[in-house]
N, C-alpha and C positions, 0 to 999 in steps of 0.2 A: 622520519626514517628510523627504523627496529634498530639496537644495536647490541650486544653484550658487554658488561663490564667485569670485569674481574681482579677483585681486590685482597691483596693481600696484608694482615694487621697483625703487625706487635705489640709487645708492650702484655700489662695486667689486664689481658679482655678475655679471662677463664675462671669461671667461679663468680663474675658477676652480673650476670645475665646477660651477656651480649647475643651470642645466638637467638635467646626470644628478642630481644630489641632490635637485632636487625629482621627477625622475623614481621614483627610487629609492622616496621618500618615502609619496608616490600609492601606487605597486605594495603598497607595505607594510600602508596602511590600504584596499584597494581602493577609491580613487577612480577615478572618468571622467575624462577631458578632454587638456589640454594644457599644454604651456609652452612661449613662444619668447624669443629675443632681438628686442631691435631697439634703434634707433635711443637711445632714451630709459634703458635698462635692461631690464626680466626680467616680461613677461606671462603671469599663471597663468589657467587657469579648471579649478577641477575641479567635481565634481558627487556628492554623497555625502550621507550622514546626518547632522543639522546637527551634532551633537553632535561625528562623527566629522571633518568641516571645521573646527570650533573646534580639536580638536585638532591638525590639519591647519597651520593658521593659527599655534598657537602653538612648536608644533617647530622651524617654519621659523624662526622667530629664535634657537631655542635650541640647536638641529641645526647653523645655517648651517655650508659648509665653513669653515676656520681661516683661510684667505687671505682671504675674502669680506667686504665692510663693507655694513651697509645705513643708507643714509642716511634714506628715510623707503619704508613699506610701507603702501598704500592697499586697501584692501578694501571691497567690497561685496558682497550676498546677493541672486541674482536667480534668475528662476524657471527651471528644468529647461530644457536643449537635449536632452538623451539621447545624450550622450557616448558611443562604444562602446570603451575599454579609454584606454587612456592613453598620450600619444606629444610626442614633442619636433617641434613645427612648424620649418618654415622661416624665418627669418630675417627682420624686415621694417625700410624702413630709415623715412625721416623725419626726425622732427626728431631731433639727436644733444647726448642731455645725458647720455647712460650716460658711470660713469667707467671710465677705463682702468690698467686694472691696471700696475705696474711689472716687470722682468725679476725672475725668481725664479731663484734658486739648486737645483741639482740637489735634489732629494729622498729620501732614503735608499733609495726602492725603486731608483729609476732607477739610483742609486748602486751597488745591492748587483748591478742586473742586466747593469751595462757591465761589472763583475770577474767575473760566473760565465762560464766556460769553458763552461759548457751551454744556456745563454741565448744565443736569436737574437742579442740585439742586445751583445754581447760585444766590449768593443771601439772601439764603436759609438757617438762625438765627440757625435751631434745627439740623442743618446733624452731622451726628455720626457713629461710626465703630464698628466694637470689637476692636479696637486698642483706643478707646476715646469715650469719653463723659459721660453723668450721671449715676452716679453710687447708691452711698451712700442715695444721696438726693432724690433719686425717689422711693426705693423699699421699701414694703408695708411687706412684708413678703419671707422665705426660701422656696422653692427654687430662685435661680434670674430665673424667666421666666414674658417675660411680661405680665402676665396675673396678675404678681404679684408687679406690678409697678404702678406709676402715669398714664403710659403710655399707661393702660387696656384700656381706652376709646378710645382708637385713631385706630382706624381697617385699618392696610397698605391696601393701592391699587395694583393692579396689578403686577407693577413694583418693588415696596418696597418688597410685595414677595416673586415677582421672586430671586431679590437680595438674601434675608433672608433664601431662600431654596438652594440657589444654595453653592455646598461645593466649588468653587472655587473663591465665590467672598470675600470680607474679610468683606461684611455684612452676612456671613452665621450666623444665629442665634445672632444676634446684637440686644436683645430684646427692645431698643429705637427707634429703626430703622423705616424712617420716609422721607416724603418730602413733597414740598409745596402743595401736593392735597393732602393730610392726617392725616398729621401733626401738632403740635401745630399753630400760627399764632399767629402775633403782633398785640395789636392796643394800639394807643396813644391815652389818656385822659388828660382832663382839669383838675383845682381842683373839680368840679361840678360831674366828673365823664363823663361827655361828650364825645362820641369817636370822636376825629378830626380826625383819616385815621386811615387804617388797612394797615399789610403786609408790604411790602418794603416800601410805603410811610409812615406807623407810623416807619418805624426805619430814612427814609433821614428826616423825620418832627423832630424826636428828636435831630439828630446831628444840625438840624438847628437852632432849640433852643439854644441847650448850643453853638453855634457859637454866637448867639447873645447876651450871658450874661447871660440865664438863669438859675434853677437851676432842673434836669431832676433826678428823682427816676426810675431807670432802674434793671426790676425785670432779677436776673441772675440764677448760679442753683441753690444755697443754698440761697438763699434772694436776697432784695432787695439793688441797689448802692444809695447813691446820688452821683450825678456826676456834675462836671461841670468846668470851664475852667479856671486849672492852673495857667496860665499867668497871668490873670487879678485878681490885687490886689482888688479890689473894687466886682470882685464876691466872692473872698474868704472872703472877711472881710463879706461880705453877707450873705454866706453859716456860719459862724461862731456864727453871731449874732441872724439865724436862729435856729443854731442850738444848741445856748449857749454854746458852745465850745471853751472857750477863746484863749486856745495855745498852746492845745494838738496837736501833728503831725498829719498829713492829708496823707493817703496813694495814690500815684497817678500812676496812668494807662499811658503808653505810648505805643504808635503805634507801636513801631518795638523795635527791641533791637539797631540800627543804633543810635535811636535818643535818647533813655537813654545814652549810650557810650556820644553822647555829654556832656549831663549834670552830668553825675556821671564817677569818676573809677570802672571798673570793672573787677575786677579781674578772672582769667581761672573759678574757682570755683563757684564764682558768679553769669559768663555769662551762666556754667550749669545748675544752680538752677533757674535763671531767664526762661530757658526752657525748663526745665523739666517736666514732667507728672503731679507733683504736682504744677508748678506754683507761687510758696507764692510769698507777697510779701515782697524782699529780701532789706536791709540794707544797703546801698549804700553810698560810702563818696563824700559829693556834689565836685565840680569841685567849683571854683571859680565865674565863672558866669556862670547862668543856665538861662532855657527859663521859668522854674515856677516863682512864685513872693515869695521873703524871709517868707511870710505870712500862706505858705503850711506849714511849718515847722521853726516857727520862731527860731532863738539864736541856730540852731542846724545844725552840719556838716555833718547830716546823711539824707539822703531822703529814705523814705519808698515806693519803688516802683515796678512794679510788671507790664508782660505783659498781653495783651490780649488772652483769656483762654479759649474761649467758640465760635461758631461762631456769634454768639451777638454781643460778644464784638469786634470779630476782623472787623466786618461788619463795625460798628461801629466808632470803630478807624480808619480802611481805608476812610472813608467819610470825619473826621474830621482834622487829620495830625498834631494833635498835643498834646501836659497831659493832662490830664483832672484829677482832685480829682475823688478818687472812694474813699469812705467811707460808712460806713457801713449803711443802711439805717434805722435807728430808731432815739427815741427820746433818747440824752444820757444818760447812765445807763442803757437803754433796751434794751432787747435781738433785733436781726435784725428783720424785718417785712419781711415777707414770705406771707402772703397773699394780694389777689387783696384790697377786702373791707376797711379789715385793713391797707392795706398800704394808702390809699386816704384817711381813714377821720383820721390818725393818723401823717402825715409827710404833711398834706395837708397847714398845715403853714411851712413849710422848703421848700417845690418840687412847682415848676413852671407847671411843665407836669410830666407827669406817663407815661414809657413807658413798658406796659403789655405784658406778656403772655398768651396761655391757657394751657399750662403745669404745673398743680401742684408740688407745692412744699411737698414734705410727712416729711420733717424735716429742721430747719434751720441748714447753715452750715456757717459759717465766713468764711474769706479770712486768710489763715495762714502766720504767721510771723517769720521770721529764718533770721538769719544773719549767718557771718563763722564767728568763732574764733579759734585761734591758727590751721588755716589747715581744721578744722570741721565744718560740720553745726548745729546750735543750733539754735533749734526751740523753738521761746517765746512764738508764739499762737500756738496750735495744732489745725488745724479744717479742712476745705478743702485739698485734698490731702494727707493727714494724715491717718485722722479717717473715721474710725473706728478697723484699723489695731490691733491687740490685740498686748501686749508685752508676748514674752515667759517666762512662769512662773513654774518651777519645782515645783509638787506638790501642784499645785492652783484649785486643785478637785472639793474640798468644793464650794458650791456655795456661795459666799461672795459678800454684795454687799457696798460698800463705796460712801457716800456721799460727802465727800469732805469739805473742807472750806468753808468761806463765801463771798471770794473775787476770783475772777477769777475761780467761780467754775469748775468743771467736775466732774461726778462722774464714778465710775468703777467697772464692776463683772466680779465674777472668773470663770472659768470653763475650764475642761481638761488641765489643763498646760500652761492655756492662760486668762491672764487678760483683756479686755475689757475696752478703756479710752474712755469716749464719746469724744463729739467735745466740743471746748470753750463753757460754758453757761451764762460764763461772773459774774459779782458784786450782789448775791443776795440782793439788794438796794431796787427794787422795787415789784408791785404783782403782774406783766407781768412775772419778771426775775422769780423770785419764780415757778409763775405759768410750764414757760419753764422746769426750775431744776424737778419739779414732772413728768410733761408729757416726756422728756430724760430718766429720771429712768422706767417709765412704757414703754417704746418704747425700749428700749433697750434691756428689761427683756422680751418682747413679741418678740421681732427679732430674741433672741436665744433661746427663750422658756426656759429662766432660774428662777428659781422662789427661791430667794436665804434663805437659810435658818441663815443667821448672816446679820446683819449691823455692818459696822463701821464707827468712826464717829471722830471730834476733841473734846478734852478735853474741851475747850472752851462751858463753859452753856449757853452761848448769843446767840452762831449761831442759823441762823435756821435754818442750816444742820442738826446742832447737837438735835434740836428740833423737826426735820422731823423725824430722826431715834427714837428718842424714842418711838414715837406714833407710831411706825412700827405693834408692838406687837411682832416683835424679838427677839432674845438675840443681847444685843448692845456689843462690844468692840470698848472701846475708847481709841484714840491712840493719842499721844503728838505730835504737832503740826511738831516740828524741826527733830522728831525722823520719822517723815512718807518723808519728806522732805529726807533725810539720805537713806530708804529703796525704796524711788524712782529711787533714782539716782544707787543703786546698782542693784536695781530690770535690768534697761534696758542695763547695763552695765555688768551685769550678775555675779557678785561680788558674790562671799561667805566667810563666815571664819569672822574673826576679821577687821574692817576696824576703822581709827579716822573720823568721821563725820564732816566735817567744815558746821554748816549749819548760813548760816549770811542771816537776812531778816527785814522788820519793823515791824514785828506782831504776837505774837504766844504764845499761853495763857500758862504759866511753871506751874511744878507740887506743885509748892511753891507758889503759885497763883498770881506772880511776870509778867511782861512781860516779855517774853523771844527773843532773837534774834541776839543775840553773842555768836554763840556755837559751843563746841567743844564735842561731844559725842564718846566715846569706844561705838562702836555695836558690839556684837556676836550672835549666836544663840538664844541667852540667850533674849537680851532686849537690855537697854542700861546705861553707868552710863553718868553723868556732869564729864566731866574730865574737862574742863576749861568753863572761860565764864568773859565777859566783868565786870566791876564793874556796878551794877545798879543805874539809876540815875533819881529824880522824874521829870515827863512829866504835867506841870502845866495844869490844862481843861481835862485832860485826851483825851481822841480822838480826840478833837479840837487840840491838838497841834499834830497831824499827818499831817493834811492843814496846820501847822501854821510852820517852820521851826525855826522861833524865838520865839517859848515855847518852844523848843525841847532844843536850845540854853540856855535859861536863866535857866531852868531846869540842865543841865550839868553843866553853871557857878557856882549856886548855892551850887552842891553836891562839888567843889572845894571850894568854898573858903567865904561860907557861910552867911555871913551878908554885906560882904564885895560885894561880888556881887552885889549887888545892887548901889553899890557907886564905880564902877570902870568907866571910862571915855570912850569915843570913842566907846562905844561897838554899833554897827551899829544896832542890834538885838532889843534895846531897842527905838530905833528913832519913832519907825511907831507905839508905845503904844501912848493912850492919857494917864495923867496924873491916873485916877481913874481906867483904865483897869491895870495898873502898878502895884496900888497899890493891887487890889484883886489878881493879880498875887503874890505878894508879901507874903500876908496874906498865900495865898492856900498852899505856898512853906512852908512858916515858924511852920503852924500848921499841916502843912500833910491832907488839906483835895482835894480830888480830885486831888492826884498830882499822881497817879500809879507809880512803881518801876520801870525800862526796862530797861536789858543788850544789847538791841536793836544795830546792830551797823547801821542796817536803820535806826535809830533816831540818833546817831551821824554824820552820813552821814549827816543830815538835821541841827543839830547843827552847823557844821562847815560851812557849805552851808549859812548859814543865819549870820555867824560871820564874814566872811568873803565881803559878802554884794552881794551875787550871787542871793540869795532866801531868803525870811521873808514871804512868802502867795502862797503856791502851787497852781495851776491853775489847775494840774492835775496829778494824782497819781506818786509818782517818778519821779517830776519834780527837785526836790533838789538835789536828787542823781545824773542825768542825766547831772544836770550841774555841778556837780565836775565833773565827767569823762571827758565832753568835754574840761573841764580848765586842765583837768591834762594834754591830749591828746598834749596840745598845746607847753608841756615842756619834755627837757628831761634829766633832773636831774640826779642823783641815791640819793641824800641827804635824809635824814629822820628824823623824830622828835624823841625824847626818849619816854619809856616806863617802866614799871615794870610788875613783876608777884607775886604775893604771897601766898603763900601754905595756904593751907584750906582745908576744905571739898571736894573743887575743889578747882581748880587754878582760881586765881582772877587777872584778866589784871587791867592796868590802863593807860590809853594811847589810841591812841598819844596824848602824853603832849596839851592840850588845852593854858595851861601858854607858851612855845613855839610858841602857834600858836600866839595868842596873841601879842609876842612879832613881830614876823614877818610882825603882819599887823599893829605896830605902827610903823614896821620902812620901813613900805608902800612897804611891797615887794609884786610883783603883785599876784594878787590869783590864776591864773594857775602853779603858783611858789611854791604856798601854798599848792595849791592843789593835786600835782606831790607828794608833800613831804609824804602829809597827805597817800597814796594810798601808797608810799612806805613804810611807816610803819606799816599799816594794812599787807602786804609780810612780813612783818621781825618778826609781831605779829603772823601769823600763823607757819613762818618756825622755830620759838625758842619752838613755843606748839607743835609740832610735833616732831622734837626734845625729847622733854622731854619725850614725850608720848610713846619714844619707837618703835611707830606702821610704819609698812611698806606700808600698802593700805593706800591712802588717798584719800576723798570724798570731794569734794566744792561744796555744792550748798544751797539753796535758791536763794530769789532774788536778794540781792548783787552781785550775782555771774552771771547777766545778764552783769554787766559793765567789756566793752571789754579790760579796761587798767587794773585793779584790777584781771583780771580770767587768764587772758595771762600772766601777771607780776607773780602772785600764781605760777601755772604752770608750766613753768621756772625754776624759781629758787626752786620748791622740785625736778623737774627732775636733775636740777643742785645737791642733795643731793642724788641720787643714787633710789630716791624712784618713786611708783607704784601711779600715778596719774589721779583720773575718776571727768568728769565731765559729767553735759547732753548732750544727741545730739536731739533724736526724742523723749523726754519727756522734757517739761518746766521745768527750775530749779525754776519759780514762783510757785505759789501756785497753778498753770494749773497741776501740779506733785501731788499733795497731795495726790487725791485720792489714784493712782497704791500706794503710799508706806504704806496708810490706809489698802488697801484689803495684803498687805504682810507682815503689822504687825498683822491683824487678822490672820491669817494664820500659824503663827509665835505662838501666842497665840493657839488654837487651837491642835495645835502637841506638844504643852506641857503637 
């Protein structure tokens, strides 16, 4: 007996060739009917033997293409239209809750067909499939059809088409889809803006550039690179002094995975992520001697590297044969440059040549950052390959939208059971970044057509996150900084019930108007209490001594041992004051002005960092911290320093003993010795509060909890206690998390 079925699908099934695959599917079991997109995700109706729609029905989940997620698939069974053969409808728009796919990394075919010399598209920067290419970063609006992309101006030829119509070729309906009579096109410019070659000569013109020292702004999908050549110590110190980037790490691009393996270990897990769909680039333990110069990544055992992603870049890289720096193309502190204009008169002191497209960019998307720990990948940047992905969120109806913190923004909104992270927006520092932070919230809430009726936002009065929401004309919920940090991490880990919160970070405004960042929170349903927290200790300059790791220092010495601090010997922290900056130091301590409170144990990190004589003047954000890990890395102790706790309101740590440390480094024991200890003690400081606490869930995160010897060591040893252990994987334990745990403490508020 004939029946109709009609099925309705969520989830990421736009932009990965779903329509041809159920296409395909039909044709294969001779069903009737149809399949379109639209606004919401993926409408079927076909018409066939019931038996032969059961089957129908259950393929599709088992079939789906490998990019595609279905979030929920609705079905029902109604009586015969008389279908005549089977076709991919047009597009309808409405209401828009489909998800949107992230940018995909080239695909082996596409791969194999820009190197054949016999292949049309040979050569050829933009080729792409429904199996790869732009995604996120091109579309304008729901449905994905190209009319609804960057890619509206570009009218296929003949051929492209032919491809794009035919249900057997794996461009059926590939709305990027494109070649070099159609398509986007390169051309290389000067600083002046002058085009010196278009097409395959502006891409062999740029590699010959950076061959020769230079330094080349290479626009890619989500923004622009600067790029340029690894090896040579004298272009990076260049690209540096360009770029005022003293000695922050440099992410670099390699031609193959063959020639990374030289210079890095890679481990099974690594070599996946390295090519994978998403691409990031992955945290790598450098080898001994490498082909880059120590200057990509000074004092550090990790190289940040990542392949070629795009047919761009692998063009690109097959020319050249060997790293090249790929960092992010802006002035540091701002957002990446995505446009032609803007990128030439804005990097035009950094970039030597610009090498252009004409493919717009409809949003910036960073290069994402994940490393493995303990067995997992934990992603530090969320942005390309990532996002736009929503997290599953039980009861995230309401439309809520969160702005996030003020450093490493993202903001996120709710809807249908799915929260919404944007991509990295980076340090609202400047009024480009700001500007971005506005225009992400407006592009995002028009992508899903959510128009949210809450903001949330941090306690903190300074930001101007928290500034933006105000002026919303909303209703605001403001949420505590360590506490959204907490519901982040449970949020994507899918936690309920009672959990102890370890959230350890350098920054986050307490409800006691203290700085907060050594915490230990009870969450339930409810909210959350202090069950524990570092002792607080004053930060001499206030925000100055977050660059400065030796205020962070004499601030610490002080809250020990008072007057005396100032008159103890050797203290390395105090060498690089002049006499008069010592003494206002001195004063600020003694009368409390300007010295803020902070359980921080990122500022301890920065104290011991600076006592030990590793860091006294950060270069760049959690460069203090980064160097205890790489000193701990280098020991392998189990020794620790002492501590206490003492009952109060909360539980009040004090440790590790500073006077210990102290002792160790007059009796010159080395600081990766020191610093093994210091990191075992911060373990033994969580595993005695958890302990006490009773609780079986336990949560670690903030941004302490990025460093791989301290989250693996945690870990461990409460698994070694019998207990239930979450950390991040695809949400940032930095401040990149804020937002999801903003929009699920409003939420949280809300149902109360």
């Amino acid at each position: 007996m004939k029946s109709r079925l009609r099925i309705f699908i969520r989830g990421a099934v736009q932009g990965v060739g779903f329509r041809p695959f159920i296409y395909k599917l039909a044709e294969n079991l001779e069903l009737q009917g149809w399949v379109l997109n639209s606004g919401q995700g993926v409408t079927i109706e076909a018409e066939g033997e019931q038996k032969t729609l059961e089957e129908f029905l259950l393929r599709i989940k088992k079939e789906k293409p490998a990019l595609s997620s279905i979030q929920s698939m609705e079905s029902s069974f109604l009586d015969v239209k008389g279908y005549q053969g089977f076709e991919i409808r047009e597009s309808k728009g409405g209401e828009k809750t489909a998800l949107i796919l992230p940018d995909i990394a080239t695909c082996p075919d596409c791969r194999a067909e820009i190197l054949d010399s016999k292949n049309r598209r040979y050569r050829y920067p933009f080729a792409n499939c429904t199996n790869c290419g732009p995604r996120y970063s091109i579309i304008k609006s729901l449905p994905y059809d190209r009319a609804n992309t960057t890619m509206k101006n570009f009218k296929m030829c003949s051929d492209c088409q032919g491809e794009y119509d035919d249900p057997q070729n794996r461009r059926f309906h590939a709305q990027p889809n494109a070649c070099a009579e159609c398509g986007p096109h390169l051309e290389l410019w000067d600083r002046n803006k002058k085009v010196l070659a278009d097409c395959d000569a502006a891409l062999l013109g740029c590699a010959q550039m950076i061959k020769d020292g230079k330094i080349a702004a290479v626009k890619g999908i989500g923004g622009f690179h600067l790029m340029a050549d690894a090896r040579s110590f004298d272009v990076v110190k260049r690209l540096r002094e360009r770029k005022h980037r003293e000695a922050k790490p440099f992410a670099v691009m390699y031609p193959s995975l063959e020639e990374i393996k030289k210079d890095c270990n890679v481990s099974v897990l690594e070599e996946r992520l390295l090519t994978s769909p998403e691409t990031p680039i992955v945290l790598l333990t450098k080898k001994e001697k490498t082909s880059v110069c120590e200057d990509v990544a000074p004092c550090n055992p990790y190289l940040g590297v990542m392949m070629p992603y795009t047919p761009l870049h692998i063009l690109l890289m097959e020319n050249l044969k060997f790293p090249v720096v790929a960092t992010s193309g802006n002035i540091t502190e701002e957002t990446i440059c995505i446009d032609e204009q803007e990128v030439a008169e804005t990097l035009c002191g950094i970039a030597d040549v610009f090498l252009m497209h004409s493919r717009p960019i409809a949003r910036h998307v960073d290069d994402s950052i994940v490393r493995i720990i303990e067995g997992r990948e934990m992603v530090l940047r969320r942005a390309r390959g990532f996002a736009p992905l929503p997290i599953p969120c039980q009861g995230a109806g309401d439309m809520v939208l969160s702005v996030g913190p003020h450093l490493k923004n993202t903001v996120s909104l709710s809807r249908d059971n799915n929260i919404f992270v944007s991509q990295h927006i980076g340090d609202l520092e400047t009024a480009k970044s700001f500007y971005t932070f506005e225009e992400t919230i407006k592009d995002l809430g028009t992508l899903y057509d959510i128009r949210p009726k809450v903001v949330a936002c941090d306690v903190h009065p300074d930001y101007l996150s928290t500034q933006f929401a105000r002026k919303m004309g909303l209703p605001v919920i403001q949420v505590q900084h360590h506490y959204a940090h907490v519901l982040s991490c449970m949020a994507e880990n899918e936690i309920e019930g009672e959990v102890l919160g370890v959230a350890w970070d350098g920054t986050g405004y307490g409800l006691d108007t203290t700085i907060w960042g050594g915490e230990f929170f009870k969450v339930d349903n409810k909210g959350f209490t202090r069950f524990a927290h570092f002792r607080p200790f004053p930060l001499p300059g206030g925000e100055k001594a977050i660059k400065e790791p030796r205020r962070s220092a004499m601030g610490l010495l002080y809250s020990i041992f008072k007057e005396k601090a100032f008159k103890l010997k050797n203290i390395k922290a105090y060498k690089g004051f002049d006499v008069k900056e010592f003494q206002d130091l001195r004063t600020m301590l003694r009368k409390k002005i300007n010295s803020p409170l902070t359980s921080s144990v990122g500022r301890i990190f920065d104290a011991v960092a600076s006592l030990t004589g590793l860091c006294q003047i950060m270069q760049f954000e959690g460069q203090a911290a980064m160097m205890l890990e790489f000193a701990a890395g280098l020991e392998t102790t189990d020794k620790v320093y002492s501590f206490s706790i003492e009952k109060g309101e909360s539980l009040l740590i004090d440790g590790p003993s500073i006077k210990e440390i102290l002792v160790d480094i007059e009796k010159d024991f080395h600081a990766s010795f020191i610093c093994a200890k210091f990191h075992n003690t911060l373990v033994d400081i969580i595993a005695a509060i958890v302990k006490r606490s009773g609780m079986e869930k336990i949560v670690l995160t903030g941004g302490c909890f990025q460093n791989k010897y301290l989250l693996e060591h945690a870990i461990q040893r409460l698994r070694a206690q019998k207990l239930s252990v979450y950390w991040h994987q695809r949400i940032p334990p930095n401040d990149g998390g804020i937002s999801l745990g903003q929009v699920v403490a409003a939420h949280k508020e809300l149902k109360s």
